[in-house]
Structures are given as C-alpha cells and as structure tokens.
N, C-alpha and C positions, 0 to 999 in steps of 0.2 A: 909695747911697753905699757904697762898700767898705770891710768889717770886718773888724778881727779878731779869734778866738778865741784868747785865752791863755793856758793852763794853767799851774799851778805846782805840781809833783808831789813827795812821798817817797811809794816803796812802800813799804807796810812787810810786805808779803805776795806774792811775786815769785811764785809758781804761781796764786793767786785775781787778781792783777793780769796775768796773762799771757790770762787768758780776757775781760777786759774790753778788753785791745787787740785782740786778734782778731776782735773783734764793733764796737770802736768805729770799727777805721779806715775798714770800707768801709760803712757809716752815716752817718760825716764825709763821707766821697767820693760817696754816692748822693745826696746834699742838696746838693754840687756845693762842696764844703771843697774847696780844694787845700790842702796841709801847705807852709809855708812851713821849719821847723825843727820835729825832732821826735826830744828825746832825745840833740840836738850837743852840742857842745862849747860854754860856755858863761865867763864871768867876774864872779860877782858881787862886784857894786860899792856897793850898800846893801841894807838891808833883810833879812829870813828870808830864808835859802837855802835852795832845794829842788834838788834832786838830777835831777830831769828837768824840761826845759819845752818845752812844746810850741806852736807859732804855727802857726795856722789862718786861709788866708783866704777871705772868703767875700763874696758880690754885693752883703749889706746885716746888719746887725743882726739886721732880723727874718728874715733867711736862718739865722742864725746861730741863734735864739733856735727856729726851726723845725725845726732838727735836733737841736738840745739835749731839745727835746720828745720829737721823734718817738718812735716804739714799739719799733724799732729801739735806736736810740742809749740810752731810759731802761734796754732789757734790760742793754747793757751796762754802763750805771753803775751796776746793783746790785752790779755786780763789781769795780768801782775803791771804791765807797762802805764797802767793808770788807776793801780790800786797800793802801787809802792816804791819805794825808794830801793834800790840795788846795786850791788856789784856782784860781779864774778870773775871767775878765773878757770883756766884747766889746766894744771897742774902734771907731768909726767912726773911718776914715781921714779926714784933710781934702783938700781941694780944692789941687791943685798949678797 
C-alpha cells in the first residue's frame, strides 16, 4: 500500500543541516521516495509549527521504514540529528 513519509522540521544549524540534505535526498530517491513537497509553502492550521515539511512518497511503509534504515540515509541523519528539531511519521495511504 502506498506511504507517506512526513517530516516536520526547524533547523536550528543551516550549514550542519545543509550536509544532511545533500546525503539525504538521493538516499530517499535510491529506496525509490519520490518527494511530493519539500520545503513549500505551507499554512498552519493547528498544532507546533515547524518552518520546513517535507512529504515523501513511497510503495509501502516497510519501503519507507527501509530507507529510513539504510546505511546511506542513517549517515545522513547524523547530520539533521544536531542541526535540527524534528518529527516524523509514515503514513499508509487508503484504498480509493
């Protein structure tokens, strides 16, 4: 079923956060992410506001949950993990 990855970002380090996007995006795309929204324009409507978000979609969860693993993608979350404030989620789409 088709998933999505969610981010919800502050950076709070824009040069140690610059070298985690360079590593995470084509990490996302080799595990077969396309980026739906990454860093748009946005309107929050409840809840924390985070300053970036990002939607990732992917073939299934454990797609999802297999790139978030990988050895690739952990190199580059050592680099978001002390250059920003986050959440996420994976998200299964439903049946239309």
């Amino acid at each position: 079923m088709p998933s999505l990855w969610i981010a919800h970002v502050n950076v709070t380090d824009p040069d140690e956060y610059a070298k985690y996007a360079k590593r995470a995006g084509p990490a996302i795309e080799a595990h077969g992410g396309k980026f739906l929204a990454r860093g748009s324009r946005y309107v929050q409507m409840e809840g924390k506001e985070y300053s970036r978000n990002v939607v990732v979609q992917f073939e299934s969860i454990e797609a999802a949950q297999a790139c978030y693993n990988s050895p690739a993608y952990q190199e580059a979350l050592a680099f978001a993990q002390t250059s920003a404030e986050r959440s996420m989620v994976f998200v299964e789409l439903i049946e239309t």
